[in-house]
ROVEX-578033 format. One record per residue (C-alpha): residue in three letters; x, y, z. Coordinates in nm, 4 decimals, decimal comma. Each point is the difference from the previous one (the first is absolute). Example, Ala and Ser with C-alpha at 12.3 -4.5 7.8 and 13.67 -1.06 7.14 Angstrom:
// residues 2
{node "ALA"; {1,2300; -0,4500; 0,7800}}
{node "SER"; {0,1370; 0,3440; -0,0660}}
END
This chain:
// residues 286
{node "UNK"; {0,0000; 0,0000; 0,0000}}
{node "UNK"; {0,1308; 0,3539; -0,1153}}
{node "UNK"; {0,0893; 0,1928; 0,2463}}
{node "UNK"; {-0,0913; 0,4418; 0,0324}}
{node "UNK"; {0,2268; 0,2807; -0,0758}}
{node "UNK"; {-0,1283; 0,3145; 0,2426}}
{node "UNK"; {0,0982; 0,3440; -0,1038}}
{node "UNK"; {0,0555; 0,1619; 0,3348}}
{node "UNK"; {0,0592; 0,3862; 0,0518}}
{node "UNK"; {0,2231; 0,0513; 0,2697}}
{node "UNK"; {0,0713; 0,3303; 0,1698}}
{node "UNK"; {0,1382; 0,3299; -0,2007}}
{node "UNK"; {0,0876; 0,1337; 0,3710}}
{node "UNK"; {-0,1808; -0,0876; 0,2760}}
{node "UNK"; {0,0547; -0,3145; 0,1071}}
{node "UNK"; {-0,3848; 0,0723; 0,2223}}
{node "UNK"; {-0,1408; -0,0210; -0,3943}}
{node "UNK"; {0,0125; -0,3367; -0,0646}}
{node "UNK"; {-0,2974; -0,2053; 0,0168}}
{node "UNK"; {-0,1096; -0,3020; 0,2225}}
{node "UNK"; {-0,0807; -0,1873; -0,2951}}
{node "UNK"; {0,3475; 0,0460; -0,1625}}
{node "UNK"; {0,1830; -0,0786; 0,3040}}
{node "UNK"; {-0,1979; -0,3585; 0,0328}}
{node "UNK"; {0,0769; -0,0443; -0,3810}}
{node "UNK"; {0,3938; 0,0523; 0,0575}}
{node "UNK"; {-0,0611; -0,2507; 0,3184}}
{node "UNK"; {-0,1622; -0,2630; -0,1787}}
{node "UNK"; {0,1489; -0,0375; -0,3736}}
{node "UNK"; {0,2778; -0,2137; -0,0826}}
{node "UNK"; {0,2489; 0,2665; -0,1271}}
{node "UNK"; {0,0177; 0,3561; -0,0446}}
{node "UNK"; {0,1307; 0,1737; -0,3436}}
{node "UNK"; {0,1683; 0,3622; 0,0640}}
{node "UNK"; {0,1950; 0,2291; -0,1398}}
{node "UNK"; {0,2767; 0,0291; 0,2588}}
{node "UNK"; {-0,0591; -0,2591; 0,2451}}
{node "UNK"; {0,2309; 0,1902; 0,2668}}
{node "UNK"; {-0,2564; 0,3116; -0,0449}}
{node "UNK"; {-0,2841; -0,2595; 0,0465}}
{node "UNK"; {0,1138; -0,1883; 0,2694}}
{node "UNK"; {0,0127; 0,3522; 0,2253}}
{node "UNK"; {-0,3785; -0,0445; -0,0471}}
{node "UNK"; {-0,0287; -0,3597; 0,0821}}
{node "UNK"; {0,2175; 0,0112; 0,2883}}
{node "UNK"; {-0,2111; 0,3157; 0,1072}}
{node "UNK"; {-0,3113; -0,2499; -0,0050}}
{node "UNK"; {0,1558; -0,2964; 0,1419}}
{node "UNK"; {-0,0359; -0,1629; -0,3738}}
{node "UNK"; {0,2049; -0,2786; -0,0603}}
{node "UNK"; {-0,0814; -0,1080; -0,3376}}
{node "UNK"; {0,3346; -0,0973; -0,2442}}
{node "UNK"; {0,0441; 0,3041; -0,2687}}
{node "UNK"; {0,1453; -0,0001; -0,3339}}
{node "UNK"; {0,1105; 0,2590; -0,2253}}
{node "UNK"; {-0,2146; 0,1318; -0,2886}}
{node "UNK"; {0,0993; 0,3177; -0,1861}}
{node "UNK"; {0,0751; 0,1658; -0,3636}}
{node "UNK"; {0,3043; -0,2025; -0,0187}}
{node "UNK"; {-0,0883; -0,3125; 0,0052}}
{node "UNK"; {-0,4029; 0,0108; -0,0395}}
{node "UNK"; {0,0227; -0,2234; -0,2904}}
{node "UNK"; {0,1952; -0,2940; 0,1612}}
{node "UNK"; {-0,2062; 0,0394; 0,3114}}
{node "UNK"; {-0,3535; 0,0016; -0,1483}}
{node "UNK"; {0,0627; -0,3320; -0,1253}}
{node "UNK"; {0,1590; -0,1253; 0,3202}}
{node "UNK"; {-0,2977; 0,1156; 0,2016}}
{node "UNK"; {-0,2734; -0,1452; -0,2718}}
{node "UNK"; {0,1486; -0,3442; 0,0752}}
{node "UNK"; {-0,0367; 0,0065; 0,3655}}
{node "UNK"; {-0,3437; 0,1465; -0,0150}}
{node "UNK"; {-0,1143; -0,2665; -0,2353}}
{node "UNK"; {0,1454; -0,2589; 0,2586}}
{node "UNK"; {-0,2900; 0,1685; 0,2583}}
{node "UNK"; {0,2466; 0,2630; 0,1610}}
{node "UNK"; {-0,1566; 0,3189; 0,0905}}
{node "UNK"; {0,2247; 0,3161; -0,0712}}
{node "UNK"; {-0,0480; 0,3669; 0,1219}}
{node "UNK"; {0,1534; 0,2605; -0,2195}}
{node "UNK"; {0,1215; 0,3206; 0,1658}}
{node "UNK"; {0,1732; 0,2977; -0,1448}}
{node "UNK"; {0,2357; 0,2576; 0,1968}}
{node "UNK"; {-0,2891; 0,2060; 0,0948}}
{node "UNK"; {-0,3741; 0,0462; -0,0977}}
{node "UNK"; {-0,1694; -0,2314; -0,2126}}
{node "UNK"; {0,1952; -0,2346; -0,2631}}
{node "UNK"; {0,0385; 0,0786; -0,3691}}
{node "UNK"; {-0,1048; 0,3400; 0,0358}}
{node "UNK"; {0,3400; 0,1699; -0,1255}}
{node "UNK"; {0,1576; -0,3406; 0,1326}}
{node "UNK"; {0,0917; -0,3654; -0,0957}}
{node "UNK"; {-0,3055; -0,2811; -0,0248}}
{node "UNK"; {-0,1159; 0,0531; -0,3369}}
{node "UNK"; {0,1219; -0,3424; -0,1461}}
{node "UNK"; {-0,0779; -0,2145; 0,2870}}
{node "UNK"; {-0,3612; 0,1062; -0,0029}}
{node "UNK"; {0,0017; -0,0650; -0,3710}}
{node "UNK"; {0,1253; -0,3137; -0,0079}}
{node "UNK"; {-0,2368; -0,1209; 0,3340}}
{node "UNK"; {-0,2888; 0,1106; -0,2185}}
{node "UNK"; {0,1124; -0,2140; -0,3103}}
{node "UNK"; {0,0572; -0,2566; 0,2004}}
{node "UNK"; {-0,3624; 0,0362; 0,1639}}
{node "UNK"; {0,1574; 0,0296; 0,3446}}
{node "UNK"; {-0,2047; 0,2526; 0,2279}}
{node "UNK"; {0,0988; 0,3319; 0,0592}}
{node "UNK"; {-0,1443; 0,1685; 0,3214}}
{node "UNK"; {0,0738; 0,3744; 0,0511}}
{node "UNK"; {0,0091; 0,1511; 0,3726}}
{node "UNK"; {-0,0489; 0,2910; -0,0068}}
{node "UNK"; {0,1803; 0,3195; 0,1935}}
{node "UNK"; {0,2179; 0,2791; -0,0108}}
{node "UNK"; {0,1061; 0,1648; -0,3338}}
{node "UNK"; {0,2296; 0,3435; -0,0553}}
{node "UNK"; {-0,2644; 0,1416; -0,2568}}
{node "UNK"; {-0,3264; -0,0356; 0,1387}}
{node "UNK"; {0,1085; 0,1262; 0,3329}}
{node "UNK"; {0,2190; 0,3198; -0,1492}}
{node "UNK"; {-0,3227; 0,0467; -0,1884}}
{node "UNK"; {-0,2335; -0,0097; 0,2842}}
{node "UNK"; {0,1755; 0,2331; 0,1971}}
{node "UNK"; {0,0996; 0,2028; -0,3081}}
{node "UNK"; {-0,3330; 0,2796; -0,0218}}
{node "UNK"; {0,0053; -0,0599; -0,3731}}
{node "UNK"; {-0,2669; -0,1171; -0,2259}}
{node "UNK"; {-0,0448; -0,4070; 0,0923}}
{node "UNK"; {-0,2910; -0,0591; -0,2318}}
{node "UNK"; {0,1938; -0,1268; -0,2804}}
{node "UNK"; {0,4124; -0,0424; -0,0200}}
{node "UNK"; {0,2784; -0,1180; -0,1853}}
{node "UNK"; {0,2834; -0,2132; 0,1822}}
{node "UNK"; {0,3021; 0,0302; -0,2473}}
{node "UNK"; {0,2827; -0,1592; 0,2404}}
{node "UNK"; {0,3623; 0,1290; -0,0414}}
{node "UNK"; {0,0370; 0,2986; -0,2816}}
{node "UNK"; {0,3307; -0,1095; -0,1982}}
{node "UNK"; {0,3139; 0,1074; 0,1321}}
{node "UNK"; {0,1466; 0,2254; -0,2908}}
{node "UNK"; {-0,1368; 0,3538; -0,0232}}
{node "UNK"; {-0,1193; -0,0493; -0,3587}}
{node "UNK"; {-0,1893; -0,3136; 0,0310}}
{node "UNK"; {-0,1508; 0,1134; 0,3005}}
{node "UNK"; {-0,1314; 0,3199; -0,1634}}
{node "UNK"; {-0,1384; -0,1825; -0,2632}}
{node "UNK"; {-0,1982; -0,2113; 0,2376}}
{node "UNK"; {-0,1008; 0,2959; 0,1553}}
{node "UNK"; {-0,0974; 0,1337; -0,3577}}
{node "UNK"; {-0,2298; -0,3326; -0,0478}}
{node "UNK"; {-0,1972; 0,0650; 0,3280}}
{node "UNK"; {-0,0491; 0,3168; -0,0236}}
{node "UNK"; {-0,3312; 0,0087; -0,1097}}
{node "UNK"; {-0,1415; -0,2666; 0,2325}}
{node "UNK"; {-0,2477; 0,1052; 0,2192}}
{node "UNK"; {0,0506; -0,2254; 0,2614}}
{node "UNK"; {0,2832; 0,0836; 0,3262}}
{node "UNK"; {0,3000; -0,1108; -0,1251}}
{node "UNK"; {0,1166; -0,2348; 0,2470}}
{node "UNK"; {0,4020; -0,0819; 0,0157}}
{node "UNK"; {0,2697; -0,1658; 0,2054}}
{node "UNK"; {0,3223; 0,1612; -0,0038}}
{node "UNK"; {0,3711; 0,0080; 0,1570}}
{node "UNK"; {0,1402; 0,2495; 0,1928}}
{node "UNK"; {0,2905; 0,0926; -0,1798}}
{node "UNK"; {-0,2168; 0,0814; -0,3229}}
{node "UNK"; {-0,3028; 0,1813; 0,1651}}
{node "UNK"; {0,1485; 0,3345; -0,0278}}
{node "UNK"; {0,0522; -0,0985; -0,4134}}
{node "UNK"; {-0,3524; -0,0994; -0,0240}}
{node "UNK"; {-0,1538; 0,2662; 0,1740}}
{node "UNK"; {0,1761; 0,2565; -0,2575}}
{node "UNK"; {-0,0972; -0,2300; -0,2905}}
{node "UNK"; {-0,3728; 0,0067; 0,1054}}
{node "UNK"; {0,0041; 0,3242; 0,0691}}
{node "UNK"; {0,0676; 0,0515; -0,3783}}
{node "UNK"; {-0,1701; -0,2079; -0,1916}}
{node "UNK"; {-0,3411; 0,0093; 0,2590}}
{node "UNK"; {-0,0048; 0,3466; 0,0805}}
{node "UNK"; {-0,1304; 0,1291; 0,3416}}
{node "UNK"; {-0,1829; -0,2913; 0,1461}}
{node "UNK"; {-0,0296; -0,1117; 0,3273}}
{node "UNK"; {0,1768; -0,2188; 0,1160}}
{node "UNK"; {0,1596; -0,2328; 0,3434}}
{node "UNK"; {0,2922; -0,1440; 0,0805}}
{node "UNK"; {-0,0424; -0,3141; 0,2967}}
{node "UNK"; {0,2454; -0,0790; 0,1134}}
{node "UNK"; {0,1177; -0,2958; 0,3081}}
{node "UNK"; {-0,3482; -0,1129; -0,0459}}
{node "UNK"; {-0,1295; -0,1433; 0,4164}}
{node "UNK"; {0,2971; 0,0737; 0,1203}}
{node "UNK"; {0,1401; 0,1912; 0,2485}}
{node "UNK"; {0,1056; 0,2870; -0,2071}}
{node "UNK"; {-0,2622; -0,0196; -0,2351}}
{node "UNK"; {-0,0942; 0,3229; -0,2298}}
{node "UNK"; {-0,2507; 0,1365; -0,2406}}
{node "UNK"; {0,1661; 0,2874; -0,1891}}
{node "UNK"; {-0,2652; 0,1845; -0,1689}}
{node "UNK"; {-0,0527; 0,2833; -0,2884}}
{node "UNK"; {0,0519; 0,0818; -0,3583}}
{node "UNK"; {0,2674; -0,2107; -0,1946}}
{node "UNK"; {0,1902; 0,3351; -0,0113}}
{node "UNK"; {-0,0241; 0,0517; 0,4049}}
{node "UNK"; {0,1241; -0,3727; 0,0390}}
{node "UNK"; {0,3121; 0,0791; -0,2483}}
{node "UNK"; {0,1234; 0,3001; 0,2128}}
{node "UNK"; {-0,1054; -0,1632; 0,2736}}
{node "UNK"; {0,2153; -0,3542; -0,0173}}
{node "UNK"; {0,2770; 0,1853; -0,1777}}
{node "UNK"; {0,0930; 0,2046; 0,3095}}
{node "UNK"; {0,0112; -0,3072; 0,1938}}
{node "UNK"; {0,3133; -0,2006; 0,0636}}
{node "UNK"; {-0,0450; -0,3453; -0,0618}}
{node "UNK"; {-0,3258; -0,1709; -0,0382}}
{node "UNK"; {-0,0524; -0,3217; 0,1683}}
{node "UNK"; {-0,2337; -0,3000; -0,0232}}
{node "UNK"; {-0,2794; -0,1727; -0,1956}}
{node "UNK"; {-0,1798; 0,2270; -0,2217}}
{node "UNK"; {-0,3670; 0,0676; -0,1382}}
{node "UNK"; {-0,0932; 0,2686; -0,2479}}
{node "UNK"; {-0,3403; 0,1270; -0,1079}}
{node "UNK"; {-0,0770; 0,2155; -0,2185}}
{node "UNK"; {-0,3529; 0,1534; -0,0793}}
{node "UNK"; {-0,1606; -0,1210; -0,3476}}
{node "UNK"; {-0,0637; 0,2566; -0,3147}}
{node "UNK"; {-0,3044; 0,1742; 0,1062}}
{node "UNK"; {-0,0283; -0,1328; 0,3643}}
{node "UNK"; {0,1452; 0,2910; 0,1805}}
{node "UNK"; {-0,2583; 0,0795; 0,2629}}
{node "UNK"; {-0,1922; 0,3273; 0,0161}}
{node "UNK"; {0,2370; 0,2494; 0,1852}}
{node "UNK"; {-0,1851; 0,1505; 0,2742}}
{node "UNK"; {-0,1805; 0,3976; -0,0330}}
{node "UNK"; {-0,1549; 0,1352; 0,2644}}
{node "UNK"; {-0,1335; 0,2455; -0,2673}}
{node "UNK"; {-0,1544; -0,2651; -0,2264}}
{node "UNK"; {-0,3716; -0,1663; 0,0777}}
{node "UNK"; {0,0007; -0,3356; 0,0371}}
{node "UNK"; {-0,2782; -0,0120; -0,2407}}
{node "UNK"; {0,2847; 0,1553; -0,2455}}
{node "UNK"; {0,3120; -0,1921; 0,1172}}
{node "UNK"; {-0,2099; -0,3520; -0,0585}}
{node "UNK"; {-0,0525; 0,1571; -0,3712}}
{node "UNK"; {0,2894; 0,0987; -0,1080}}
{node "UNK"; {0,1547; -0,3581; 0,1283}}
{node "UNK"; {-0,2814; -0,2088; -0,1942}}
{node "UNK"; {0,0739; 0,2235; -0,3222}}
{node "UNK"; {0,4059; -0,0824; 0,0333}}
{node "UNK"; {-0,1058; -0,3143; 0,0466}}
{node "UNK"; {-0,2105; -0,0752; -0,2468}}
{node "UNK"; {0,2668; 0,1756; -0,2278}}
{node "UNK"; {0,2006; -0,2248; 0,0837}}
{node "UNK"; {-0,1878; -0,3334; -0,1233}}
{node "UNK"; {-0,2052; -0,1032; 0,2746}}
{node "UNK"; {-0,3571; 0,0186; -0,0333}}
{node "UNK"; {-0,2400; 0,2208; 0,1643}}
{node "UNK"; {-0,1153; -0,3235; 0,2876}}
{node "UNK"; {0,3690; -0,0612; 0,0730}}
{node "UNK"; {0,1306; 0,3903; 0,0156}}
{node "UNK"; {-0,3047; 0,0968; 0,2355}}
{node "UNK"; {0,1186; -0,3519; 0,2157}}
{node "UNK"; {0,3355; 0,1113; -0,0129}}
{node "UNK"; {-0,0216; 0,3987; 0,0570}}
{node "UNK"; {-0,2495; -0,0377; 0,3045}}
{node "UNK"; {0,2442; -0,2702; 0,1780}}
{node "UNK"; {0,3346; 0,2420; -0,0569}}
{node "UNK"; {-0,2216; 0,2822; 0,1201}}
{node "UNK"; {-0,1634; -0,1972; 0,3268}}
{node "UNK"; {-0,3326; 0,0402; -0,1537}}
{node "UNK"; {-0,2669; -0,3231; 0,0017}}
{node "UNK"; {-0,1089; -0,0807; -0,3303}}
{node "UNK"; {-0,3515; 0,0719; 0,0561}}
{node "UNK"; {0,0625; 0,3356; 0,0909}}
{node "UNK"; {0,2561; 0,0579; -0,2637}}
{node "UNK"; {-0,2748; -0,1135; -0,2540}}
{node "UNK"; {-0,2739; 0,2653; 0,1685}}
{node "UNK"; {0,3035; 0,2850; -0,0435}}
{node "UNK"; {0,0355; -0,0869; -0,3315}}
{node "UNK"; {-0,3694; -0,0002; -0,0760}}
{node "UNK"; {-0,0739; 0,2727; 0,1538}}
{node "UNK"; {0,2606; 0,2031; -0,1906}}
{node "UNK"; {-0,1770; -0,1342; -0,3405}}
{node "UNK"; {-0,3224; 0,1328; 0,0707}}
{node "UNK"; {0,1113; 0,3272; 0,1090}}
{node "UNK"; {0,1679; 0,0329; -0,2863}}
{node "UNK"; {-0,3288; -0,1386; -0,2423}}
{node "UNK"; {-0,2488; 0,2452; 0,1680}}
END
């Protein structure tokens, strides 16, 4: 009888974020795949997890997946772990996964923490809709033309990055995006965790003047057309929530999905969004 290959997602910080259901997993399989099994065994140890570990990264995936394939076929159970977060996002896993499927072994996911979703949570951008691009390349022209390729997505642009090159892709966004909002996370749960917040421009000066930046990365940046409605005292409401349903609806979305949109940026319900709106159409039909 085949045996099951669980995707767990381990801690990207905390150690308090892992979840009862992936610390029985780790107890109870056979083996447990990870990147760096020193880095993983900190976390075992941690948990009083004894459970035999075996390396599984970029270098030798290919060799591995196989390896792994035949033990689960023999019944084994196997946990794969990455570094941090949740496997294959940005990491190693792809090809065991693959080849489990193919070989109509079951793949169970459980589920936890992951950079992206909890940068973006925390971020005060748009979350309706948004684009997780991974690392930008490394080379200053490559990455611009990326950059170049997204720019019209409306979505938040969602991406991982390393300290050393933030400062680079800051500037580079700044010029080919514009002024867009944007926020740098940075040491995601941990102890000196930070949201760095403003226009791409604001970041730029901002990380420049700093000495050396340290630690695991996240970048969003606001979508084409999803800049929220800056705030005027002097405006209405009743105008604000108009003017952001036109850009809107300039922008692609239809007139359901721009009202949705606009009254949720502006803390409006929907229902009373679509009264303002209304309201505004007969005064201007009588």
């Amino acid at each position: 009888m085949a045996g099951q290959l669980f995707i767990v997602a381990t801690p990207i910080g905390n150690l308090e974020d892992i979840t009862q259901r992936a610390l029985r997993v780790l107890r109870e399989v056979d083996l447990i795949a990870c990147e760096d099994t020193r880095h993983t065994r900190k976390l075992l140890n941690h948990f009083g997890i004894s459970t035999p570990t075996l390396s599984y990264h970029e270098h030798n995936e290919r060799e591995r997946a196989a390896e792994l394939c035949e033990l689960l076929e023999s019944g084994k159970g196997i946990a794969l772990v990455s570094d941090a977060g949740t496997p294959l996002v940005s990491d190693p896993g792809f090809r065991i996964v693959n080849a489990a499927i193919e070989r109509g072994i079951s793949v169970v996911p459980i589920p936890g923490p992951a950079a992206l979703t909890t940068a973006l949570a925390a971020s005060g951008l748009p979350t309706d809709q948004f684009l997780f691009a991974g690392f930008l390349p490394s080379r200053g022209n490559a990455r611009r033309a990326k950059l170049e390729e997204l720019r019209a997505n409306p979505a938040t642009l969602i991406f991982y990055e390393a300290p050393h090159r933030i400062v680079a892709t800051l500037k580079d966004a700044r010029d080919v995006l514009g002024t867009r909002q944007a926020v740098v996370a940075r040491e995601l749960t941990k102890l000196h965790e930070e949201f760095a917040r403003g226009t791409l421009a604001e970041l730029f000066e901002s990380f420049s003047g700093k000495p050396a930046v340290r630690g695991e990365i996240v970048l969003m940046i606001c979508g084409r057309g999803s800049e929220p409605a800056p705030a005027d005292a002097t405006t209405p409401p009743e105008q604000q929530l108009r003017d952001r349903v036109d850009q809107l609806e300039r922008d692609g979305l239809d007139s359901k999905d721009a009202l949705k949109r606009a009254a949720r940026e502006l803390g409006i319900k929907r229902a009373a969004a679509y009264r303002m709106l209304m309201g505004q159409k007969n005064r201007r039909s009588k």
